[in-house]
CHARMM internal coordinates of N, CA and C (Angstrom, degrees):
IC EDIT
DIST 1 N 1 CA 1.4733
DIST 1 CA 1 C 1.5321
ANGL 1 N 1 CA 1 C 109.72
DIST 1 C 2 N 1.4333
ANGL 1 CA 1 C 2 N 122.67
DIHE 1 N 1 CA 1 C 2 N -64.81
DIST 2 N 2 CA 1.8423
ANGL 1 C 2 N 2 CA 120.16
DIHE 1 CA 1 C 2 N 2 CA 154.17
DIST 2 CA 2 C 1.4087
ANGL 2 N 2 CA 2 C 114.90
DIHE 1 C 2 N 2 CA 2 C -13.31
DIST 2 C 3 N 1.3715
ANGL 2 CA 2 C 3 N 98.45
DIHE 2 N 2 CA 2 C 3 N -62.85
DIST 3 N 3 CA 1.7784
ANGL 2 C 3 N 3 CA 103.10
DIHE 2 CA 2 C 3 N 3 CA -162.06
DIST 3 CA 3 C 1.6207
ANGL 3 N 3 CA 3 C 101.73
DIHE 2 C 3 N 3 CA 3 C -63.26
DIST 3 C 4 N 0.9295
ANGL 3 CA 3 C 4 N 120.76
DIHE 3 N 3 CA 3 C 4 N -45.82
DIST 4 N 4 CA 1.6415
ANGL 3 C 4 N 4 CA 126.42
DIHE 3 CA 3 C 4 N 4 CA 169.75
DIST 4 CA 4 C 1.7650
ANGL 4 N 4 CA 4 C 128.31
DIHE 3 C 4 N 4 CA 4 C -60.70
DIST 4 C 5 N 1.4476
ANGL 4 CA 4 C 5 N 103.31
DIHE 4 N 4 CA 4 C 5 N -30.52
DIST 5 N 5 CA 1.4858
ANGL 4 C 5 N 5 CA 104.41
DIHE 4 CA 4 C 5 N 5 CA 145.32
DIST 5 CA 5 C 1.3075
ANGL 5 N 5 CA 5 C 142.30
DIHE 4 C 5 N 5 CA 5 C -59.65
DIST 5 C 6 N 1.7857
ANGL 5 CA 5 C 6 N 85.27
DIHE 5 N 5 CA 5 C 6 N -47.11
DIST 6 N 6 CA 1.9156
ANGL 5 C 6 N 6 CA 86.02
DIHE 5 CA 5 C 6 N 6 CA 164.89
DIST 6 CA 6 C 1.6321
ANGL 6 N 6 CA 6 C 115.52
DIHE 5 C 6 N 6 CA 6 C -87.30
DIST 6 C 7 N 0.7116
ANGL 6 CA 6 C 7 N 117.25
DIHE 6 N 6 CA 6 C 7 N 9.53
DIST 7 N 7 CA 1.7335
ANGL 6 C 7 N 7 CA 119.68
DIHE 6 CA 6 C 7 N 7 CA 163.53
DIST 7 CA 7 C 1.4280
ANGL 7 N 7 CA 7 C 120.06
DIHE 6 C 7 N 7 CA 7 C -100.29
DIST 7 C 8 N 1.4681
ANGL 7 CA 7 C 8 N 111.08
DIHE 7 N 7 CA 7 C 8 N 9.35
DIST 8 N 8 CA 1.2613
ANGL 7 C 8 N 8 CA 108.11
DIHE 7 CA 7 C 8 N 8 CA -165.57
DIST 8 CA 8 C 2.0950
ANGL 8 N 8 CA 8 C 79.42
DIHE 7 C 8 N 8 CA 8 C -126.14
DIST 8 C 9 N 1.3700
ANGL 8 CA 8 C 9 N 100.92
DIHE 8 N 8 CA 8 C 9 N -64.07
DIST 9 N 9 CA 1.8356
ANGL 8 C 9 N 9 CA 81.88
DIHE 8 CA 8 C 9 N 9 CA 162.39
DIST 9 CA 9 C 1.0592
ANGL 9 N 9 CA 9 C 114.74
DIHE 8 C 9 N 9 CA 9 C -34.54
DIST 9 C 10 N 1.5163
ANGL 9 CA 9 C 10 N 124.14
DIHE 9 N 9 CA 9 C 10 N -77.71
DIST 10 N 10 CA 1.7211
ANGL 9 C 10 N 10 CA 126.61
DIHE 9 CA 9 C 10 N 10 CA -165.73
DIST 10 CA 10 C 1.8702
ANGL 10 N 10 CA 10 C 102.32
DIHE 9 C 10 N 10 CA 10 C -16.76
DIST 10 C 11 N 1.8597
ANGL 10 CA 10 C 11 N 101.58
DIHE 10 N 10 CA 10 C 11 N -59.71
DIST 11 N 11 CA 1.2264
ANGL 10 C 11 N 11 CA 99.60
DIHE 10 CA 10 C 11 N 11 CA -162.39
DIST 11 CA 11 C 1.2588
ANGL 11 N 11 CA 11 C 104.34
DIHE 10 C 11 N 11 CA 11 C -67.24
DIST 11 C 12 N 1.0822
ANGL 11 CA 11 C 12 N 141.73
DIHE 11 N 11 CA 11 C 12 N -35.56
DIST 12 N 12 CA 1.5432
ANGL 11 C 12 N 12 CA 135.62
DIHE 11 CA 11 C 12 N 12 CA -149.92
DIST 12 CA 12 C 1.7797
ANGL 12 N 12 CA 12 C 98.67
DIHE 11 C 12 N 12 CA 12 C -70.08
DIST 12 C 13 N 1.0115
ANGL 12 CA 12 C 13 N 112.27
DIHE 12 N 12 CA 12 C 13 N -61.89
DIST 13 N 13 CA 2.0202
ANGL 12 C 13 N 13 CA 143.52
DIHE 12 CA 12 C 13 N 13 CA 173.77
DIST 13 CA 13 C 1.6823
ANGL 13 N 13 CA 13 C 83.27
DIHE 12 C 13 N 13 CA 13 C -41.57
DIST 13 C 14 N 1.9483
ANGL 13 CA 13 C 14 N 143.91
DIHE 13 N 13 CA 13 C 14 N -50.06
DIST 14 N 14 CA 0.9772
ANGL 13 C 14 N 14 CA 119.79
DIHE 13 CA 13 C 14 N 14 CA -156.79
DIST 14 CA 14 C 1.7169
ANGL 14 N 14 CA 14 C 104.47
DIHE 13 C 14 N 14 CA 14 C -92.63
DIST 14 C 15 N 1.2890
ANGL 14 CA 14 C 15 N 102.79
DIHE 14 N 14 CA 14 C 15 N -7.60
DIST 15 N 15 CA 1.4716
ANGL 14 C 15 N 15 CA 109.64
DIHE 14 CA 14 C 15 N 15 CA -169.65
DIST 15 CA 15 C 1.7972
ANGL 15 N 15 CA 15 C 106.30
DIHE 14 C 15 N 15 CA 15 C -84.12
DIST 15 C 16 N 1.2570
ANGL 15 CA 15 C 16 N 108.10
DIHE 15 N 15 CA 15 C 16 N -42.24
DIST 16 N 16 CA 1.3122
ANGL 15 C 16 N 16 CA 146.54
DIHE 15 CA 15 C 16 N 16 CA -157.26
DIST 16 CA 16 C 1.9270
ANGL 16 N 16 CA 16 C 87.27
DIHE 15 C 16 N 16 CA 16 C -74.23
DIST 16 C 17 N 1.0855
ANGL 16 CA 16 C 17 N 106.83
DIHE 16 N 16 CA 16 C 17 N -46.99
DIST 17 N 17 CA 1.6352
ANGL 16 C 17 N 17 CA 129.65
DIHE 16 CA 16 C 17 N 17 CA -177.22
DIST 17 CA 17 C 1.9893
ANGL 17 N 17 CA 17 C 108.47
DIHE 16 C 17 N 17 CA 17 C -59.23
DIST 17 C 18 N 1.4403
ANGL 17 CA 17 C 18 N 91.73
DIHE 17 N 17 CA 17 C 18 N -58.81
DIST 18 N 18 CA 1.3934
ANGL 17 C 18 N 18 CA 118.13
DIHE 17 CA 17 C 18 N 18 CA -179.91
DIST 18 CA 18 C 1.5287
ANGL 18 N 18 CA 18 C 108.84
DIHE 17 C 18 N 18 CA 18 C -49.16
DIST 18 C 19 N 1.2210
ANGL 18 CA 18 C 19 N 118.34
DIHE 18 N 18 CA 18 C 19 N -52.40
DIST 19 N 19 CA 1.5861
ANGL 18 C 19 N 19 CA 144.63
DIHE 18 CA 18 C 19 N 19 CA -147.41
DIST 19 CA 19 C 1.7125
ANGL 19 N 19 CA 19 C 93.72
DIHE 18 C 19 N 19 CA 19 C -85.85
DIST 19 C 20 N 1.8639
ANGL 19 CA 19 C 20 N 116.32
DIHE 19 N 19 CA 19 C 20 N -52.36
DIST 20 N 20 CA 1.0847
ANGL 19 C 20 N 20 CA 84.55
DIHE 19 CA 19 C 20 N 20 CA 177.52
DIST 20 CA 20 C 1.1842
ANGL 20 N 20 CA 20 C 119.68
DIHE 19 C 20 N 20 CA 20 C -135.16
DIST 20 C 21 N 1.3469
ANGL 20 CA 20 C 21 N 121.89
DIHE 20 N 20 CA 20 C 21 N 56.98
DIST 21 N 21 CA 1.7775
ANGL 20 C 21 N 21 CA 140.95
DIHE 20 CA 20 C 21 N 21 CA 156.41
DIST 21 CA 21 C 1.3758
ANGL 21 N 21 CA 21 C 78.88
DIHE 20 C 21 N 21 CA 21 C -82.50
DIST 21 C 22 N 1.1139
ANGL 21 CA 21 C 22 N 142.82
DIHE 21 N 21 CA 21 C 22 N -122.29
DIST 22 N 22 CA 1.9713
ANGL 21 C 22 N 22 CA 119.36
DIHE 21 CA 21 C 22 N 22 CA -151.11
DIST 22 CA 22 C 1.0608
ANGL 22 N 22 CA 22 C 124.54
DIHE 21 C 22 N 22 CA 22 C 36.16
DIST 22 C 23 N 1.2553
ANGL 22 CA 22 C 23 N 103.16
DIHE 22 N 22 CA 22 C 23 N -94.69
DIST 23 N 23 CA 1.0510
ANGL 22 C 23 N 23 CA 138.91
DIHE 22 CA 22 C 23 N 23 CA -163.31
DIST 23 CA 23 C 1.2800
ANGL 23 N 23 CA 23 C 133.15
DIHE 22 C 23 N 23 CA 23 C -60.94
DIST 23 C 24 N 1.4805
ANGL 23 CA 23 C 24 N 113.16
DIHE 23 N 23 CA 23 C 24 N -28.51
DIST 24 N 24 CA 1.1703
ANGL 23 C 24 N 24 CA 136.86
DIHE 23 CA 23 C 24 N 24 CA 144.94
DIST 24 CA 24 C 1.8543
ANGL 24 N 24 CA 24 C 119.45
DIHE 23 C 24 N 24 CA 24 C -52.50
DIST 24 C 25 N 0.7564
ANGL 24 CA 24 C 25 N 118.57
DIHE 24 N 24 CA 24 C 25 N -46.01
DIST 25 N 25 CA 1.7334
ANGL 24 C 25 N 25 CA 127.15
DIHE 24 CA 24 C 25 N 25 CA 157.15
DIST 25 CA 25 C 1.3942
ANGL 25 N 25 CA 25 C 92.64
DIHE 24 C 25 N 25 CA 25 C -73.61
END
COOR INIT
IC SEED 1 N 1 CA 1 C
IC BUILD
């Protein structure tokens, strides 16, 4: 259940990452 929390942060932080490097350029 842990290991799946932090894989589910990881994703949020990589999505979250994705969304706003853009935008920044």
């Amino acid at each position: 259940m842990l290991l799946l929390f932090i894989i589910a942060v990881l994703v949020f932080i990589y999505l979250c990452y994705v969304l706003v490097k853009p935008e920044k350029f």
